[in-house]
mmCIF file of the N, C-alpha and C atoms, coordinates in Angstrom:
data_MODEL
# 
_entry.id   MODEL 
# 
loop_
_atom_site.group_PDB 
_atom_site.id 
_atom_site.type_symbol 
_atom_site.label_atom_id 
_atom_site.label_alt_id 
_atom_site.label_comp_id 
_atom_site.label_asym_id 
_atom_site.label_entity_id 
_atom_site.label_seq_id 
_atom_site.pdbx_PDB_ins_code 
_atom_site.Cartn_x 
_atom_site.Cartn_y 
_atom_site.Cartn_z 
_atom_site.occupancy 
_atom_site.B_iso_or_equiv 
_atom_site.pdbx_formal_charge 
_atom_site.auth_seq_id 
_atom_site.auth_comp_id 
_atom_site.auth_asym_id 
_atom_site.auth_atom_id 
_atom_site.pdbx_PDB_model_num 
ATOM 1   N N  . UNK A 1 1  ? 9.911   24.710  5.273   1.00 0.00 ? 1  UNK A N  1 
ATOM 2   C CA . UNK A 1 1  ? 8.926   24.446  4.229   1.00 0.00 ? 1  UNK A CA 1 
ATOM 3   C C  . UNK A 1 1  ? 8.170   23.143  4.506   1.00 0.00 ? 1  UNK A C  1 
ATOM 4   N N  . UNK A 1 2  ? 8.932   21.894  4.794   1.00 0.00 ? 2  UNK A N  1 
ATOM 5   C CA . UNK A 1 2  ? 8.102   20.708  5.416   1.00 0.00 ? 2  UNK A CA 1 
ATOM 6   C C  . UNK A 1 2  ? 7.395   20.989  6.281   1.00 0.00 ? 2  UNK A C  1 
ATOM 7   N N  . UNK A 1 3  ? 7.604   21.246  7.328   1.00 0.00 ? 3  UNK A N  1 
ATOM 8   C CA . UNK A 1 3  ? 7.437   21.719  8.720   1.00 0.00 ? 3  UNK A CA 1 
ATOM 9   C C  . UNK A 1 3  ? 5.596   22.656  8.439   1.00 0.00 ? 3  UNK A C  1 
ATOM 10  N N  . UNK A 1 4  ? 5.930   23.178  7.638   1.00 0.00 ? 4  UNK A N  1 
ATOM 11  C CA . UNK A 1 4  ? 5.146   24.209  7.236   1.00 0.00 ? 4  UNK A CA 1 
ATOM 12  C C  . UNK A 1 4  ? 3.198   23.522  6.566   1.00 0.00 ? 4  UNK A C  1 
ATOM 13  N N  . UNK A 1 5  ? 4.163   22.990  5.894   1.00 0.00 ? 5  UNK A N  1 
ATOM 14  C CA . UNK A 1 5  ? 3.306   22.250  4.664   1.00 0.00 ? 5  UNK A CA 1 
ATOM 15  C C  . UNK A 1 5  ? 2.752   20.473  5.628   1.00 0.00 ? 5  UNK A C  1 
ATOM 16  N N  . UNK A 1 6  ? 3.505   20.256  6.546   1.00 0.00 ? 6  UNK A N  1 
ATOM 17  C CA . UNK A 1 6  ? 3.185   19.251  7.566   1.00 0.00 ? 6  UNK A CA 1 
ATOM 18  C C  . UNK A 1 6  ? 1.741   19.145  8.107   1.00 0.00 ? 6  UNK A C  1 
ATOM 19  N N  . UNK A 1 7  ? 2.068   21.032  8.741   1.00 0.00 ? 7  UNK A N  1 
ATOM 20  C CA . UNK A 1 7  ? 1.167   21.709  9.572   1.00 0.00 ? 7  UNK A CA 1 
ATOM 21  C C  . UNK A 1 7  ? -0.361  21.755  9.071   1.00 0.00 ? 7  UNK A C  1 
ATOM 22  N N  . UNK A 1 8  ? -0.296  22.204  7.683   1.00 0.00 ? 8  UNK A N  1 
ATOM 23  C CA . UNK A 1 8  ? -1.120  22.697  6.916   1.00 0.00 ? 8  UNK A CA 1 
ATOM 24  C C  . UNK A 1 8  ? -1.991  21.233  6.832   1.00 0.00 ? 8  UNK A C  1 
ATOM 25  N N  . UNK A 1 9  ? -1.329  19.878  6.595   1.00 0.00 ? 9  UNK A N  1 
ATOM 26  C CA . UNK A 1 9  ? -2.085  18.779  5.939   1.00 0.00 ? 9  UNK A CA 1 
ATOM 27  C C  . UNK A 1 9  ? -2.411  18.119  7.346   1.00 0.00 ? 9  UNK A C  1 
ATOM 28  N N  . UNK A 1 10 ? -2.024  18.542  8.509   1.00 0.00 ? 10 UNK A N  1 
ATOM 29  C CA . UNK A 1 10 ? -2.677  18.402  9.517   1.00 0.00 ? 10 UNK A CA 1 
ATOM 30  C C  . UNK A 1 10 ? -4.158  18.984  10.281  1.00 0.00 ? 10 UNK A C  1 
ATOM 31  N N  . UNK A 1 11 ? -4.142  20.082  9.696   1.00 0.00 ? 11 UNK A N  1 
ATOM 32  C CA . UNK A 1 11 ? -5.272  20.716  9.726   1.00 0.00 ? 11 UNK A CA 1 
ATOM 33  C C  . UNK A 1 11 ? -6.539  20.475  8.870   1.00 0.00 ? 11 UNK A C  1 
ATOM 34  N N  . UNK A 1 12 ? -5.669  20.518  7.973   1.00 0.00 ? 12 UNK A N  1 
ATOM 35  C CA . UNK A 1 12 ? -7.236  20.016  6.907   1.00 0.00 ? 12 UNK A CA 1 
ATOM 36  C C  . UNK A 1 12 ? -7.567  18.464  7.016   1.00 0.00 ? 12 UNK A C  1 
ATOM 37  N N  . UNK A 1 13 ? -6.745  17.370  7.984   1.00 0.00 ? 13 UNK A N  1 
ATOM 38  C CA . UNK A 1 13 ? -7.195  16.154  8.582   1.00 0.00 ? 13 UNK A CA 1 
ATOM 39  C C  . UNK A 1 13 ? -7.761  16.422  9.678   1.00 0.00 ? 13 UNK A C  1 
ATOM 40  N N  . UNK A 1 14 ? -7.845  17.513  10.450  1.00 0.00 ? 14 UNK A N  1 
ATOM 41  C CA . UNK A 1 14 ? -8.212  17.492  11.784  1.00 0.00 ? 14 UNK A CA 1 
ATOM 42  C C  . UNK A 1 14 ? -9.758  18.328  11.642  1.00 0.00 ? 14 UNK A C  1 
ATOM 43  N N  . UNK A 1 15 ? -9.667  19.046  10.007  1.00 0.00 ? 15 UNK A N  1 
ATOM 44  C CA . UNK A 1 15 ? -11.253 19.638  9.888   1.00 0.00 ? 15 UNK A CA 1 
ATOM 45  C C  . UNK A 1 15 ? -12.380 19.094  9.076   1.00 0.00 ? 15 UNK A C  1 
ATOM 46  N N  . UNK A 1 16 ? -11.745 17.586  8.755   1.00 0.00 ? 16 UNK A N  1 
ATOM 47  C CA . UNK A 1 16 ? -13.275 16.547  8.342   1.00 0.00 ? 16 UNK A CA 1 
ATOM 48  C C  . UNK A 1 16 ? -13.509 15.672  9.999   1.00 0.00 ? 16 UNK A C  1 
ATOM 49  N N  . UNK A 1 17 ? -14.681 15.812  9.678   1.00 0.00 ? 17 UNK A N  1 
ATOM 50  C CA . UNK A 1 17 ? -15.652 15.510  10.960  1.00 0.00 ? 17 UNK A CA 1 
ATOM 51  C C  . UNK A 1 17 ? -14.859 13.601  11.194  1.00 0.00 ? 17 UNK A C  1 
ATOM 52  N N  . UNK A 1 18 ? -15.204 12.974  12.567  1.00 0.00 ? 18 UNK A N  1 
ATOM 53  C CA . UNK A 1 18 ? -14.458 11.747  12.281  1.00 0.00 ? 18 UNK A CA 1 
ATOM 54  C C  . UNK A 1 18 ? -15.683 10.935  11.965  1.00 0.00 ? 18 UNK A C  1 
ATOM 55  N N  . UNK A 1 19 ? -17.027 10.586  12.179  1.00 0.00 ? 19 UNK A N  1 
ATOM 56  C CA . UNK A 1 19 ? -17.909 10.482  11.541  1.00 0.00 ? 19 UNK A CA 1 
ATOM 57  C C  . UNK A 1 19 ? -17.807 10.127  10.359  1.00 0.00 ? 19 UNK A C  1 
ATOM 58  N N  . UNK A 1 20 ? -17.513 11.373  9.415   1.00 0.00 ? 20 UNK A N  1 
ATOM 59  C CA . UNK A 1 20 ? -17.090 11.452  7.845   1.00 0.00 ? 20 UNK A CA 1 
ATOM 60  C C  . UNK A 1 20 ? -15.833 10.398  7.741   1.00 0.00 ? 20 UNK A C  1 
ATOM 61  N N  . UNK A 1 21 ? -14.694 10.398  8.197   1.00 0.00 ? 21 UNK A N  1 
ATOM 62  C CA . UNK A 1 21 ? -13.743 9.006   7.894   1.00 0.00 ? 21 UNK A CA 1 
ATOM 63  C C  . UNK A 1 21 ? -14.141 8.270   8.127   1.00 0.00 ? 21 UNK A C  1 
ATOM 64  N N  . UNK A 1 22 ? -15.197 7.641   9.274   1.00 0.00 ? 22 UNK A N  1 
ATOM 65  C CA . UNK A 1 22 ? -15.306 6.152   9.478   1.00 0.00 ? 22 UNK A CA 1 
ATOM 66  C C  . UNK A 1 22 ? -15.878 5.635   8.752   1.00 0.00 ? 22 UNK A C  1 
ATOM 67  N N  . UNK A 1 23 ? -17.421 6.832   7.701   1.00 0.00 ? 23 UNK A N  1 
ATOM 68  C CA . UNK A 1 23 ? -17.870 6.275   6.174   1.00 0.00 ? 23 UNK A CA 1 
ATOM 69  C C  . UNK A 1 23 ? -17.562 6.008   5.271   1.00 0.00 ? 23 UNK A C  1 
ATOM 70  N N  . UNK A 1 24 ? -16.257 6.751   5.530   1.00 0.00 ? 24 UNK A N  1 
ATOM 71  C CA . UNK A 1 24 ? -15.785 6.737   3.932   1.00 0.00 ? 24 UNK A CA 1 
ATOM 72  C C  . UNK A 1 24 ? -14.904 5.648   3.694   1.00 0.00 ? 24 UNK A C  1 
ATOM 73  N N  . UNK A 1 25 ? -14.329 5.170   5.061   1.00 0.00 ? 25 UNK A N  1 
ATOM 74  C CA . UNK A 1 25 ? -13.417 3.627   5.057   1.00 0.00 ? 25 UNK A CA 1 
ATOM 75  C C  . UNK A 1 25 ? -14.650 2.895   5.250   1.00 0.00 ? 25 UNK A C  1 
ATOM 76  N N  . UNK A 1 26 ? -15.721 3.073   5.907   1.00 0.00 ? 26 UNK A N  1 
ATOM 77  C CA . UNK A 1 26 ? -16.985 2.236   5.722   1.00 0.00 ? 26 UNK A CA 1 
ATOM 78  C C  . UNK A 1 26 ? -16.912 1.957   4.013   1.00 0.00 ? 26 UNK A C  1 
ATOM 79  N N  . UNK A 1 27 ? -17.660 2.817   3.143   1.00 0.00 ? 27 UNK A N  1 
ATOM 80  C CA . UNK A 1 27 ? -18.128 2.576   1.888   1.00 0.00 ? 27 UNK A CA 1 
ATOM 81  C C  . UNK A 1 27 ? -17.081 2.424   0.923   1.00 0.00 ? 27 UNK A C  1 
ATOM 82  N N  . UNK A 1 28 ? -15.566 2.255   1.734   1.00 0.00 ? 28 UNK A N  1 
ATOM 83  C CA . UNK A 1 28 ? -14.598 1.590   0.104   1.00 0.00 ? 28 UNK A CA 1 
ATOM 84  C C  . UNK A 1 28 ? -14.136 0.340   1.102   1.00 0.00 ? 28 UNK A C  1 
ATOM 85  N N  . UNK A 1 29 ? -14.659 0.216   2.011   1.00 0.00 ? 29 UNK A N  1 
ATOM 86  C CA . UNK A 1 29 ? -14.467 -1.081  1.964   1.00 0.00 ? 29 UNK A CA 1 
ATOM 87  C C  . UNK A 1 29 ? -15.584 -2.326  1.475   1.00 0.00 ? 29 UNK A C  1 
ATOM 88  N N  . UNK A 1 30 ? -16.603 -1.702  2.000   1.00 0.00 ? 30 UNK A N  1 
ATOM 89  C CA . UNK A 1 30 ? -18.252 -2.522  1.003   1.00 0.00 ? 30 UNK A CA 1 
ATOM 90  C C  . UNK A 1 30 ? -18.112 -2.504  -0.251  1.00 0.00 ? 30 UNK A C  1 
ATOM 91  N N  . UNK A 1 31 ? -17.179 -1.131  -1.058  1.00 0.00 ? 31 UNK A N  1 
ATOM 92  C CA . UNK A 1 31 ? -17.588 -1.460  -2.510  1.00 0.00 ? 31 UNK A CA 1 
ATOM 93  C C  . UNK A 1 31 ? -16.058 -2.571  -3.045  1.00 0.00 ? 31 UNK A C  1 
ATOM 94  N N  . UNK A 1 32 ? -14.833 -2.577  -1.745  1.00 0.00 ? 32 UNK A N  1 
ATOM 95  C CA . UNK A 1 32 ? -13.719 -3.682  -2.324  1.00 0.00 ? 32 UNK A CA 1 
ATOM 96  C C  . UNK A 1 32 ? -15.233 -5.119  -2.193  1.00 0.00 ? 32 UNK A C  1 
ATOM 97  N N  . UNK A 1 33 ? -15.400 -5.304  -0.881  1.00 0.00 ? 33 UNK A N  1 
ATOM 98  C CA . UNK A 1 33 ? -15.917 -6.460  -0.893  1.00 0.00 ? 33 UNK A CA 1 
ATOM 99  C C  . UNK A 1 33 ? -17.532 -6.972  -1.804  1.00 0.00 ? 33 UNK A C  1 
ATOM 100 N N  . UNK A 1 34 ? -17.739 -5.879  -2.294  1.00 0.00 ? 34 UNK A N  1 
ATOM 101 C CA . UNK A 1 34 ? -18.816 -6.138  -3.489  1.00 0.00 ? 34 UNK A CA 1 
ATOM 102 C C  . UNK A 1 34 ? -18.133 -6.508  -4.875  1.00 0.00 ? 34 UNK A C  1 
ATOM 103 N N  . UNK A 1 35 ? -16.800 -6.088  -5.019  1.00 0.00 ? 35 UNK A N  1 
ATOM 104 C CA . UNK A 1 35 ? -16.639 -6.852  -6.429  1.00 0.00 ? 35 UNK A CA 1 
ATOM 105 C C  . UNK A 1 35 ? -16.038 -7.657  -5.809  1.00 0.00 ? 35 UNK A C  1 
ATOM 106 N N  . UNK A 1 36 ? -15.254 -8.373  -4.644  1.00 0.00 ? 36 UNK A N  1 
ATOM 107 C CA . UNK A 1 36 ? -14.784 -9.364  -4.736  1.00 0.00 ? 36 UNK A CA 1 
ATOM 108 C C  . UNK A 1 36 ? -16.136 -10.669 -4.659  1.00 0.00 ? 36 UNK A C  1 
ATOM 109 N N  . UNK A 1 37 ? -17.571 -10.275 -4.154  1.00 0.00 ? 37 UNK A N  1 
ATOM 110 C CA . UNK A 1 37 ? -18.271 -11.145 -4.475  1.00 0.00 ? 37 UNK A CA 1 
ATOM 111 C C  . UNK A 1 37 ? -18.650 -11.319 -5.808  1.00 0.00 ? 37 UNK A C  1 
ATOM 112 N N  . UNK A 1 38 ? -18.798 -9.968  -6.688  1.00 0.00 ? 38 UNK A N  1 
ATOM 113 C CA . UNK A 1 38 ? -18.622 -10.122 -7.999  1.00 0.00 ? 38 UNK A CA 1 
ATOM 114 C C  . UNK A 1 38 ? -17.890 -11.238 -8.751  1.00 0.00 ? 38 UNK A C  1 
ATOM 115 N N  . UNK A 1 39 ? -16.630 -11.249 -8.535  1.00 0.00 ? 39 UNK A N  1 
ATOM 116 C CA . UNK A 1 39 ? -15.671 -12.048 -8.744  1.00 0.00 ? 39 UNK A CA 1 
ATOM 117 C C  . UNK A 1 39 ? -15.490 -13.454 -9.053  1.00 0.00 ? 39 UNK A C  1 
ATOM 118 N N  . UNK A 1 40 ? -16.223 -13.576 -7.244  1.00 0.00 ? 40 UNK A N  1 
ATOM 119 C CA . UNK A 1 40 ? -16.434 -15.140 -6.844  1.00 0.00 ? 40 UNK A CA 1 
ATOM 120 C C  . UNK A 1 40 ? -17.613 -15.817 -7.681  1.00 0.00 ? 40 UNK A C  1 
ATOM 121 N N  . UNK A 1 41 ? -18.447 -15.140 -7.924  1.00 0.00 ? 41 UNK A N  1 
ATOM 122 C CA . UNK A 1 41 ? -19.942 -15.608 -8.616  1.00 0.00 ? 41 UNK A CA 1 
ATOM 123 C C  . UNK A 1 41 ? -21.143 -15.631 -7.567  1.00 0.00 ? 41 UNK A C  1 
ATOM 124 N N  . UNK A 1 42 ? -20.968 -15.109 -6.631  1.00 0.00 ? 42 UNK A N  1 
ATOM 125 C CA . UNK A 1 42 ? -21.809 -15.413 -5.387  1.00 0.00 ? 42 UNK A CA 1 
ATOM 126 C C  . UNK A 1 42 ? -22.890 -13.919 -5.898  1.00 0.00 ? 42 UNK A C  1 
ATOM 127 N N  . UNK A 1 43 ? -22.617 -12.740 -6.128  1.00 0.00 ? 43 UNK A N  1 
ATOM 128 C CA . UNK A 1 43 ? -23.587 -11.831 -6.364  1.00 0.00 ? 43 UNK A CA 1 
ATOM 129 C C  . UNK A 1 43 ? -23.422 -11.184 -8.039  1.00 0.00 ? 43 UNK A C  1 
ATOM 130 N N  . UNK A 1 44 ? -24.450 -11.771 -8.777  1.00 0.00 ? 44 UNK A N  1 
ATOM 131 C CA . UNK A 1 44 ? -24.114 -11.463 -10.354 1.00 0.00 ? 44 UNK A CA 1 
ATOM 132 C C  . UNK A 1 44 ? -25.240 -10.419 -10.717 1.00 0.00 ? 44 UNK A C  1 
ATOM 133 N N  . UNK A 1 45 ? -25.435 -10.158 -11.987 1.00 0.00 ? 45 UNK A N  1 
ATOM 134 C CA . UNK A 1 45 ? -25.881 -8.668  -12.399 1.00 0.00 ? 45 UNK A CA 1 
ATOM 135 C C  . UNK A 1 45 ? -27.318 -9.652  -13.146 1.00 0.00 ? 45 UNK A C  1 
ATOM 136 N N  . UNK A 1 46 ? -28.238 -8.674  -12.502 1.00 0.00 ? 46 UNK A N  1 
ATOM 137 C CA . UNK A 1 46 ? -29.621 -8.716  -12.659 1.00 0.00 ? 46 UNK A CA 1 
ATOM 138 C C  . UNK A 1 46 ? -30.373 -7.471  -13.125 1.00 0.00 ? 46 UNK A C  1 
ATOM 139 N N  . UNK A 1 47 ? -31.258 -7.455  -14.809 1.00 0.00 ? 47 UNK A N  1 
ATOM 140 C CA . UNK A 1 47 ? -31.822 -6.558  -15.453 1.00 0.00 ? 47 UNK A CA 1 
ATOM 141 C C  . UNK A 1 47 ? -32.714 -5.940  -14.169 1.00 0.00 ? 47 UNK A C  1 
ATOM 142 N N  . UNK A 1 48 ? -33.645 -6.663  -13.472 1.00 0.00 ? 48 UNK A N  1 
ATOM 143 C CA . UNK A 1 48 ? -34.520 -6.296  -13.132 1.00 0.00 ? 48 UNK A CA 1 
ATOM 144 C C  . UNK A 1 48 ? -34.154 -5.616  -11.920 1.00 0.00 ? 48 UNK A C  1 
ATOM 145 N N  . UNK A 1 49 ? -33.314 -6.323  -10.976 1.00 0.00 ? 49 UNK A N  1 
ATOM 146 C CA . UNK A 1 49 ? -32.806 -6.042  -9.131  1.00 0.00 ? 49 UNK A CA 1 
ATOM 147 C C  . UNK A 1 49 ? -31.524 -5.535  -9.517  1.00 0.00 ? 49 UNK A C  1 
ATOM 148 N N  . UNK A 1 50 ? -31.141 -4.998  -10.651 1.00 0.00 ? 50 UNK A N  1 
ATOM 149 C CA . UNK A 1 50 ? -29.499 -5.026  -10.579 1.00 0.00 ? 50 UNK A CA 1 
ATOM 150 C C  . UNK A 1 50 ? -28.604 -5.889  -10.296 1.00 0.00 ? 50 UNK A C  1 
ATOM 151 N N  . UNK A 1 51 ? -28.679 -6.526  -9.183  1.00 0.00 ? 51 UNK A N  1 
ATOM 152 C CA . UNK A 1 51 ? -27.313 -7.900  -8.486  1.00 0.00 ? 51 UNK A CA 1 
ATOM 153 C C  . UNK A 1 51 ? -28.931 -8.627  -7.928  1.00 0.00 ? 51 UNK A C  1 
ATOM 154 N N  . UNK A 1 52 ? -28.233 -9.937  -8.244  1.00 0.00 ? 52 UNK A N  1 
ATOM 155 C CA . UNK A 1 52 ? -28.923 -11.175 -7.434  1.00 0.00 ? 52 UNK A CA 1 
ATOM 156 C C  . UNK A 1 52 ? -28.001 -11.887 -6.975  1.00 0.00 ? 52 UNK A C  1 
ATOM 157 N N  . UNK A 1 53 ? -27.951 -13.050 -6.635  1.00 0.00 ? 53 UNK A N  1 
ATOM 158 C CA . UNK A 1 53 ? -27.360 -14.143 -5.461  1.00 0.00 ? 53 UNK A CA 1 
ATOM 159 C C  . UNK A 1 53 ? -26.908 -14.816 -6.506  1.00 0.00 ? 53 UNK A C  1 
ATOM 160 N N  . UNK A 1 54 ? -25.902 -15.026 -6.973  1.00 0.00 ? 54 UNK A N  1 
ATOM 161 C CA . UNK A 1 54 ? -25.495 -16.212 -8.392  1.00 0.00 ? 54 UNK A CA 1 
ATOM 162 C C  . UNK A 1 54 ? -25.424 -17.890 -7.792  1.00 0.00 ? 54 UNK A C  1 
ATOM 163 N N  . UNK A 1 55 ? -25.458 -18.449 -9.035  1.00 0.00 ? 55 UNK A N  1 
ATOM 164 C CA . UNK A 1 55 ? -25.537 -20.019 -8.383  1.00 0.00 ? 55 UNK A CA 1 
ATOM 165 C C  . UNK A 1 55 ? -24.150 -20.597 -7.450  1.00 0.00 ? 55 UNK A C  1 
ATOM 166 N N  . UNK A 1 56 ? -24.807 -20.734 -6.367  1.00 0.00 ? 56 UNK A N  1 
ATOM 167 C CA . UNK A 1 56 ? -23.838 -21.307 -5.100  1.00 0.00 ? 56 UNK A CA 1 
ATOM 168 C C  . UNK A 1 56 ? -23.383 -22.496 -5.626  1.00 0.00 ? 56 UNK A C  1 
ATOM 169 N N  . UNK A 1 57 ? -23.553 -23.203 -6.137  1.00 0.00 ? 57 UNK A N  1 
ATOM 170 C CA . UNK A 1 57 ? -23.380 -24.439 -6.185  1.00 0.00 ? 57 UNK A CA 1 
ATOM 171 C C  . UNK A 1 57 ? -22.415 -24.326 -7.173  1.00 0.00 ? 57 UNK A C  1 
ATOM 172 N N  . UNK A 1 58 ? -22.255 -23.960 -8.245  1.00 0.00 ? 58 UNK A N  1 
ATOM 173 C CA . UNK A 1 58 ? -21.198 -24.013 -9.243  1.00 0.00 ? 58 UNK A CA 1 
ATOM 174 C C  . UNK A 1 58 ? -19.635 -24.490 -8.852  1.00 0.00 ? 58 UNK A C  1 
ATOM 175 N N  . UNK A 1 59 ? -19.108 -24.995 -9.305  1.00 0.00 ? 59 UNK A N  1 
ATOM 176 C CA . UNK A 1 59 ? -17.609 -25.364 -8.194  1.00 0.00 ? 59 UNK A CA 1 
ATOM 177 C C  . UNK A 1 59 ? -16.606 -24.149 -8.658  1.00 0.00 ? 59 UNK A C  1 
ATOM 178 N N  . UNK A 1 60 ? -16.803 -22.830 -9.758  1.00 0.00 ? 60 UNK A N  1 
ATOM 179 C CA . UNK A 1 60 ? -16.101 -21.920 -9.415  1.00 0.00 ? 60 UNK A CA 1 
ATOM 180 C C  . UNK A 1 60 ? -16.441 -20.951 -8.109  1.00 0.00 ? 60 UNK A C  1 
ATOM 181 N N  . UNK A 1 61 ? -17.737 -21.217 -7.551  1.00 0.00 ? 61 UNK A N  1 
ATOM 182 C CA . UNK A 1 61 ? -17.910 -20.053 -6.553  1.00 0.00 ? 61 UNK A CA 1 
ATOM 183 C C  . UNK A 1 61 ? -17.811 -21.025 -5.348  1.00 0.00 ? 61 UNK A C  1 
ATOM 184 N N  . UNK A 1 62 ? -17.604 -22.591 -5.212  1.00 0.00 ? 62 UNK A N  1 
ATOM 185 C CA . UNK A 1 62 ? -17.165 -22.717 -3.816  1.00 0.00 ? 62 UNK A CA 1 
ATOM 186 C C  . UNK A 1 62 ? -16.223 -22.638 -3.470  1.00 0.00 ? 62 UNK A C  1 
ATOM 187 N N  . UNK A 1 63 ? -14.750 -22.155 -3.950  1.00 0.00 ? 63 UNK A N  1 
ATOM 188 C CA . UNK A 1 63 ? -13.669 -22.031 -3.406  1.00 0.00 ? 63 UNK A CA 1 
ATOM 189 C C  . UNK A 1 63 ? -14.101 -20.782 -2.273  1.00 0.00 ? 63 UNK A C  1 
ATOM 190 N N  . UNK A 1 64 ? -15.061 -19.231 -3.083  1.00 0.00 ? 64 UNK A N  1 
ATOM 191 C CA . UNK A 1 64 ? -15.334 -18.419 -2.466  1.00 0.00 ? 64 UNK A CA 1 
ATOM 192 C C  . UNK A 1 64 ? -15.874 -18.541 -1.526  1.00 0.00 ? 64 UNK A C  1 
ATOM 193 N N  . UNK A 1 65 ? -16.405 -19.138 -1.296  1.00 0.00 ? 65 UNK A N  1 
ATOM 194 C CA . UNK A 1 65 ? -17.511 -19.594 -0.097  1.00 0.00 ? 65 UNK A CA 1 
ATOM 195 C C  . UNK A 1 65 ? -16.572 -19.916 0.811   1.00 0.00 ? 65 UNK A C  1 
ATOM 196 N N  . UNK A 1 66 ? -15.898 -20.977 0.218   1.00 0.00 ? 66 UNK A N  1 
ATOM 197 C CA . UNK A 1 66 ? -14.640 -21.567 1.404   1.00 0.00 ? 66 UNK A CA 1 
ATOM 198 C C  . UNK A 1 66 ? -13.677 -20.413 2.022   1.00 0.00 ? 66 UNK A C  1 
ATOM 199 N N  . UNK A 1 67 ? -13.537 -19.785 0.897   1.00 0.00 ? 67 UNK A N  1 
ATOM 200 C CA . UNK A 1 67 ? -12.448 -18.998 1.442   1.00 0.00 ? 67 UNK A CA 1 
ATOM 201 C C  . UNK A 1 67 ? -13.475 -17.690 2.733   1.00 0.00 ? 67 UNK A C  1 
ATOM 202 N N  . UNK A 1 68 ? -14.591 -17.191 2.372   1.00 0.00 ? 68 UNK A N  1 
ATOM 203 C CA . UNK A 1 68 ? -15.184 -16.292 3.264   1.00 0.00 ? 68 UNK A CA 1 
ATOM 204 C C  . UNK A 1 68 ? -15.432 -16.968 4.538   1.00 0.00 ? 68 UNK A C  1 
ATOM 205 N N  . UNK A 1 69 ? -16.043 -18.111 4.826   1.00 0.00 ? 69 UNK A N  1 
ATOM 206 C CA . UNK A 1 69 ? -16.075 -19.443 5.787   1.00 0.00 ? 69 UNK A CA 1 
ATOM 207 C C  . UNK A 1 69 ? -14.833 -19.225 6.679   1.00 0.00 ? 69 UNK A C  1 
ATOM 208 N N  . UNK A 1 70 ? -13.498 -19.595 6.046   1.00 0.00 ? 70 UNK A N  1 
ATOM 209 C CA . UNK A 1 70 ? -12.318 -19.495 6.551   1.00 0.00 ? 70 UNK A CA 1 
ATOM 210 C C  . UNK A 1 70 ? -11.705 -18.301 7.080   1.00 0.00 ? 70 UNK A C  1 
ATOM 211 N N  . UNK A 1 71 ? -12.156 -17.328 6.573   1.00 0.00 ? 71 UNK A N  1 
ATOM 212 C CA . UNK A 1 71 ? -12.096 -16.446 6.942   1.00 0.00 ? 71 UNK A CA 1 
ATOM 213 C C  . UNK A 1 71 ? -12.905 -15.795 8.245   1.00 0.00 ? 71 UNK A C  1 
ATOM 214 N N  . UNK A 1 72 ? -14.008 -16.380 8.209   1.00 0.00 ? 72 UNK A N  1 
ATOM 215 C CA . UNK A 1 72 ? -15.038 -15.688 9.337   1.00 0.00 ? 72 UNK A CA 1 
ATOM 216 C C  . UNK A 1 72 ? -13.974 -16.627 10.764  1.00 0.00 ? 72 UNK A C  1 
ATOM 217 N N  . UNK A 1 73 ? -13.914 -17.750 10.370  1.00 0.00 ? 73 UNK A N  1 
ATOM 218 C CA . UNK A 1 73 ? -13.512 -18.990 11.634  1.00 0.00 ? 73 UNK A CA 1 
ATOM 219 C C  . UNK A 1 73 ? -11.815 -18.333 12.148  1.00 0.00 ? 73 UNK A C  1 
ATOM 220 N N  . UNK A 1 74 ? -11.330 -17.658 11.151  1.00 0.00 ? 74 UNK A N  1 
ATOM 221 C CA . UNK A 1 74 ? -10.423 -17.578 11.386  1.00 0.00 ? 74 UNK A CA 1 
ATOM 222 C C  . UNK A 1 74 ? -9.949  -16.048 12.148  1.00 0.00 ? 74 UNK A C  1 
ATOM 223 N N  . UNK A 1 75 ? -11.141 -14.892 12.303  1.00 0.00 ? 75 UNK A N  1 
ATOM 224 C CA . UNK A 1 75 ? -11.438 -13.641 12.631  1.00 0.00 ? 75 UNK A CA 1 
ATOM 225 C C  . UNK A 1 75 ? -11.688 -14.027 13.835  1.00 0.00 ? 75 UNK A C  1 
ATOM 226 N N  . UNK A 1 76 ? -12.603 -14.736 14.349  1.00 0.00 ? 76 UNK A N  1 
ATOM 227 C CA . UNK A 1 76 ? -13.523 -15.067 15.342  1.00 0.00 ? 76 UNK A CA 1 
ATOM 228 C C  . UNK A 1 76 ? -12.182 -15.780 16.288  1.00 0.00 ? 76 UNK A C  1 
ATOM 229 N N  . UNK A 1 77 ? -11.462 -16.706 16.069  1.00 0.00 ? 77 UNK A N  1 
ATOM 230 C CA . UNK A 1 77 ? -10.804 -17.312 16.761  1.00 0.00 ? 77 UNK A CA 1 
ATOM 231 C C  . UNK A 1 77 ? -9.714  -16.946 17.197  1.00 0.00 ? 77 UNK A C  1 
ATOM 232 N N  . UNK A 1 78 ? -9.236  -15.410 16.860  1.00 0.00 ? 78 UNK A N  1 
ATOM 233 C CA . UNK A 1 78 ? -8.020  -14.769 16.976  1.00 0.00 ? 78 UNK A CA 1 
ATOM 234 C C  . UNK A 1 78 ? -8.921  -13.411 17.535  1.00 0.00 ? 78 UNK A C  1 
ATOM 235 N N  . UNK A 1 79 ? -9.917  -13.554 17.762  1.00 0.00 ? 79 UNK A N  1 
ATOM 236 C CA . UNK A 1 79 ? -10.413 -12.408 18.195  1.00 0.00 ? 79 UNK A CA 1 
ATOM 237 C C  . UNK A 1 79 ? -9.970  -11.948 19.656  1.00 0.00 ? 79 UNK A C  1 
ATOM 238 N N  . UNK A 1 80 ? -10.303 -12.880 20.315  1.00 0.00 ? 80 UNK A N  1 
ATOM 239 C CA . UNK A 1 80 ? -9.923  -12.993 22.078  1.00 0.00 ? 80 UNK A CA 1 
ATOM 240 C C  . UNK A 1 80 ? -8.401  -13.298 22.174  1.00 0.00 ? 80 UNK A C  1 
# 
């Protein structure tokens, strides 16, 4: 019955295109990292544009800043 039912959930992974997975981990990972800018204050909600650029300067959104910063330096340098 495992064996069976294994088979089965192997197939229906092997008949979405891979194309189709790399978007779909594409677009939930843009929409994690859109509310975490949400979050930070860096992209806030605008009547007119929907989201604008929120004030950088505020000292709740430079931790965010710091932390994305640290993050880029820290991708880049463990890359090689």
């Amino acid at each position: 019955m495992v064996r069976t039912a294994r088979s089965v959930r192997e197939k229906i992974l092997d008949a979405i295109p891979r194309d189709l997975k790399l978007a779909t981990a594409c677009g939930i990972g843009l929409f994690i990292a859109f509310v975490g800018l949400q979050a930070g204050g860096i992209v806030v909600l605008n009547k007119s544009t929907l989201v604008t650029m929120g004030n950088l300067g505020k000292p709740t959104t430079l931790p965010s800043i710091f932390g994305m910063l640290l993050i880029c330096v820290l991708y880049f340098a463990f890359l090689t």
